[in-house]
N, C-alpha and C positions, 0 to 999 in steps of 0.2 A: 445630684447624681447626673454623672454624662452617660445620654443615653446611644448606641450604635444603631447605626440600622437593623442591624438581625432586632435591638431591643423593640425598637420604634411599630418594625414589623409583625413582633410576638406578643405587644401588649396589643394592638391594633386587633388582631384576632381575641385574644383574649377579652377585651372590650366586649364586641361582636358577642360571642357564645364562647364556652368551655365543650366539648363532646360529652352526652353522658353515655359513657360507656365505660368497663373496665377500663383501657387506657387510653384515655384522653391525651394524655403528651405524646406518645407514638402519633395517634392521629397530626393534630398541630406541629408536630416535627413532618412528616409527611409532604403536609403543606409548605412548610417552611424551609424546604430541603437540606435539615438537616436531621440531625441522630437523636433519640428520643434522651438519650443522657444530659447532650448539650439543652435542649431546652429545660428538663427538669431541674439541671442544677442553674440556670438561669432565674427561673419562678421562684426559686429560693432564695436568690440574693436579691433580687428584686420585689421579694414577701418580707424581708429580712423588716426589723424596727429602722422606721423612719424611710423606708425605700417604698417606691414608685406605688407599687400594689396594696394597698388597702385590704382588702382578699377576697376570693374567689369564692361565692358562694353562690345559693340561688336568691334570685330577685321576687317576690312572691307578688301580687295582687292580691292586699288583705280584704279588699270588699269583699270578692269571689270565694273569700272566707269566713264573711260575715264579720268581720270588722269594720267600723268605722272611723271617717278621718276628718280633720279640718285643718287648716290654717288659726290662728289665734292673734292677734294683739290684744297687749295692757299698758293700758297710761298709768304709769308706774313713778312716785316721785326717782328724780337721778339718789337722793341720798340713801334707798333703797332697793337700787338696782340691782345690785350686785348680790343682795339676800334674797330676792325674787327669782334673780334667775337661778339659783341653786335648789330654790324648795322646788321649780318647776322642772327643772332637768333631773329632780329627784325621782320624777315620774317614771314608771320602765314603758309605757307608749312614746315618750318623747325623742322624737329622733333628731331634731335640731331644737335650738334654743339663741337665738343670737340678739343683741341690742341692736339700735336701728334709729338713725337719724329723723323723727318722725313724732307728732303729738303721741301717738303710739310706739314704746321706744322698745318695749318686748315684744319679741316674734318668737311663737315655737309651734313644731307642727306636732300633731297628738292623732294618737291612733288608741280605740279601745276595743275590745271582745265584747262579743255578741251577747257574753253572759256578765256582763259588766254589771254592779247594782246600782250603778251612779248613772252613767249612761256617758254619751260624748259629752254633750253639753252640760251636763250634772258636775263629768268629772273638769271641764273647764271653767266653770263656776266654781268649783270647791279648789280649784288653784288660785282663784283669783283672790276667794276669803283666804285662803293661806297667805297670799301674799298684801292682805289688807288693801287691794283696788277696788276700784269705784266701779272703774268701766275696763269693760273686756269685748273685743272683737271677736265674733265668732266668723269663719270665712270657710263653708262646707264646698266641696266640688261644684258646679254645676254642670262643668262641662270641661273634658280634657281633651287639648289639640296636640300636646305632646309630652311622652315621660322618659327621656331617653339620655341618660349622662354617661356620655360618649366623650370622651376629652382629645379633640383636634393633637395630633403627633406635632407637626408641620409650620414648616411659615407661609407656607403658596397653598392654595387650592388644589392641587393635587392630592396634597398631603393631609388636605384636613376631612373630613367626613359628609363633603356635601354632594357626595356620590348615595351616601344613604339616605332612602326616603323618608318624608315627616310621615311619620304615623296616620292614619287614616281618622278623620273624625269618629268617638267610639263612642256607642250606645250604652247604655247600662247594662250587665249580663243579671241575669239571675242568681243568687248566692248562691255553692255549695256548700253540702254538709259534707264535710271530710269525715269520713270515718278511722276508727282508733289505729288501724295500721297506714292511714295516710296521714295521719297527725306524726306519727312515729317518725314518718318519712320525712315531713314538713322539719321536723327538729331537725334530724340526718343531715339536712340539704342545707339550713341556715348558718354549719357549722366552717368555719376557712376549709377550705380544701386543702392537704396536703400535697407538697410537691415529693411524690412517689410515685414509681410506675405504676401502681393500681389503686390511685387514691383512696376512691370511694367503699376498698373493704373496711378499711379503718371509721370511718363515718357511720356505718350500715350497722357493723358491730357494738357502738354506743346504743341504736335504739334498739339492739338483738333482732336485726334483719339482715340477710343475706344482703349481700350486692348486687347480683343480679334482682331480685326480688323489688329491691331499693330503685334502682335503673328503671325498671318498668313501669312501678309508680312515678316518678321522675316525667318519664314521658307520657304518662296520662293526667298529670296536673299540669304538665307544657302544652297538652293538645287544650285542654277544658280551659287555657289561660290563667286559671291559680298560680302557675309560676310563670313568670312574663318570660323568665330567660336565664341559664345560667351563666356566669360570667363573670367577670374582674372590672373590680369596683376600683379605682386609681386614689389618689392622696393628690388634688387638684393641682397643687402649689408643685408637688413634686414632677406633675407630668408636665408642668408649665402654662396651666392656665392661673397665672399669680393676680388676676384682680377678678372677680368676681362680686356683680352686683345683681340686686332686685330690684326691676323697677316693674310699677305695677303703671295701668292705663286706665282713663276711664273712658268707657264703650259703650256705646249703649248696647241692649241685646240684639236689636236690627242686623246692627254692625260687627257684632262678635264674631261670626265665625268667618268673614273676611280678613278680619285682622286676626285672629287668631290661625287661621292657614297658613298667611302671610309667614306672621314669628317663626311655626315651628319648622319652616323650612332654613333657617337661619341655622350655621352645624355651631354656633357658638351658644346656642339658647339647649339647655337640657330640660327645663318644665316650663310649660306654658298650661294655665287652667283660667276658667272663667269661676269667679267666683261673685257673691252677693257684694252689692254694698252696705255701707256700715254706715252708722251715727256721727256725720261729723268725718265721712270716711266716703267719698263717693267713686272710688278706683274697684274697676269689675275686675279685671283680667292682667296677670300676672306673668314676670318671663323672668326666666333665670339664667343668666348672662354669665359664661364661663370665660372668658379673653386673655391673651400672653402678655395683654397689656393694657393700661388704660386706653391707649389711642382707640386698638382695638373693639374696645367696649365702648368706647364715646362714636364709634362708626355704626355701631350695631343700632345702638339709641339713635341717632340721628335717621337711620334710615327708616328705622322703625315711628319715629316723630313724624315723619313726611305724612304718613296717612290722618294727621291732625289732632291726632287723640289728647288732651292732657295727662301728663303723666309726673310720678315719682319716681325719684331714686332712693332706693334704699340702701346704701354698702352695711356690709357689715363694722360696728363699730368693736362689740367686743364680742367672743364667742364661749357661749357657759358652755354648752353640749354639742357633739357632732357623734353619734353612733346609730347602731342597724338597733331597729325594733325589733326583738326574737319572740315569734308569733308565741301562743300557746306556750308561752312560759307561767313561774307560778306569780312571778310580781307582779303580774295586775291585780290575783285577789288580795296579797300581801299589803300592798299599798293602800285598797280601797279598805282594808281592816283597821290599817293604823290611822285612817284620813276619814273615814266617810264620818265622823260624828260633827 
């Protein structure tokens, strides 16, 4: 898809934040000096199948909800790969899933509920005997320098996103407990936005909450950080970042949060985290490498090599799974019925 400036301009915002308010597209037409009509039938075609937007929904911080997450590898034989990655994208925590040039050739990240009976590592382990491995990489946070997948418009630096700042080194927060009408919300808000002039009645309506009602919980799980951000989520390939790789580093912890500042001011890098190392596995700290092009990414790596680290590349070789994990759905206990024995 050829994108125009007005586009380049209107996913950029939309990137950034959605308004929560009754009408969000008035507002961003505001901005964008034009007519709320014009940008609304634009979000449409550009929400359409196989177009630029991905969709617009909220971003949530599951910890702050009491979920748990990790990164994963499994040394998985190759003539088995391909039924591995299926039992494991079968999971409804799994929000990627991808093969991976590496002793460890399955990568997929998992998230579980607070009321999980298997637990994280339970349920990473009962993936692994599903999938008959041996060894399984468990790789939990230790520490996040940035989570921010903002996909550069642009070929110059003008255009691309390195006007916004890296994320601040974050603490752990305290979980909350959401209670039943902010759960309501939480579903509401995970839902695509539609492109109408009053999107979020139709959202609000599904979990029999008013809109305005919905909007104000909205912005009291945006202040507590339960929801990082509302916004539009891109189709990577489609807005032009067509290679994307993982390479991970290995850091000591002295050294982490130098190199880790470092990365996430880089506007091509959308996660950067420090994690453990593994058996046979000694890479801490992890960058996710968005680029319009190989050159691109082999600039990013390069500069990023300079501080000496050894490191890996990871591309993706084949991909089982890419979808949103829908918090407080019924498939976690669903899954752990038919799996946990």
């Amino acid at each position: 898809m050829t994108l125009t400036d007005f586009d380049k301009a209107l996913l950029q915002l939309l990137q950034r934040s959605v308004p929560l308010v009754r009408r969000p597209f008035e507002q961003l037409a505001r901005e964008l000096g034009r007519s709320e009509p014009d940008v609304i039938a634009r979000v449409g075609e550009l929400s359409a199948d196989g177009g630029v937007i991905r969709e617009i929904a909220g971003i949530f911080d599951a910890t702050l909800l009491g979920y748990r997450s990790m990164l994963a590898g499994m040394k998985v034989p190759p003539s088995h790969l391909d039924d591995a990655g299926k039992i494991v994208s079968a999971h409804p925590g799994v929000s990627h899933c991808y093969s991976r040039p590496a002793a460890y050739n399955l990568w997929f990240t998992l998230v579980c509920p607070p009321d999980s009976s298997l637990g994280l590592e339970g349920t990473a382990q009962r993936l692994a005997k599903l999938c008959e491995v041996q060894q399984v990489l468990l790789l939990p946070v230790l520490r996040r320098y940035k989570l921010r997948v903002n996909i550069p418009l642009g070929e110059g630096p003008a255009e691309s996103l390195a006007e916004e700042p890296a994320e601040e080194l974050e603490t752990p927060r305290k979980p909350i407990q959401p209670t039943a009408q902010q759960i309501a919300a939480i579903k509401a808000l995970q839902q695509p936005l539609p492109a109408t002039p009053q999107p979020f009645d139709a959202l609000a309506a599904e979990q029999n909450l008013d809109a305005d009602e919905l909007l104000v919980i909205a912005a009291d799980l945006l202040a507590a950080g339960a929801l990082r951000r509302y916004s539009a989520v891109l189709r990577h390939r489609s807005a032009g970042a067509v290679h994307n790789v993982l390479a991970a580093w290995q850091v000591s912890e002295e050294q982490a949060d130098a190199f880790g500042r470092a990365a996430a001011e880089v506007p091509q890098i959308s996660h950067c985290y420090l994690r453990p190392a593994g058996p046979e596995w000694p890479y801490t700290l992890y960058t996710m490498i968005h680029a319009r092009d190989e050159a691109q990414a082999r600039g990013v790596i390069a500069a990023l090599a300079q501080f000496g680290h050894p490191h890996v590349e990871l591309p993706t070789l084949k991909e089982f799974k890419k979808a949103k994990v829908r918090l407080f759905s019924e498939g976690f206990g669903q899954w752990e019925k038919a799996n946990k024995a």
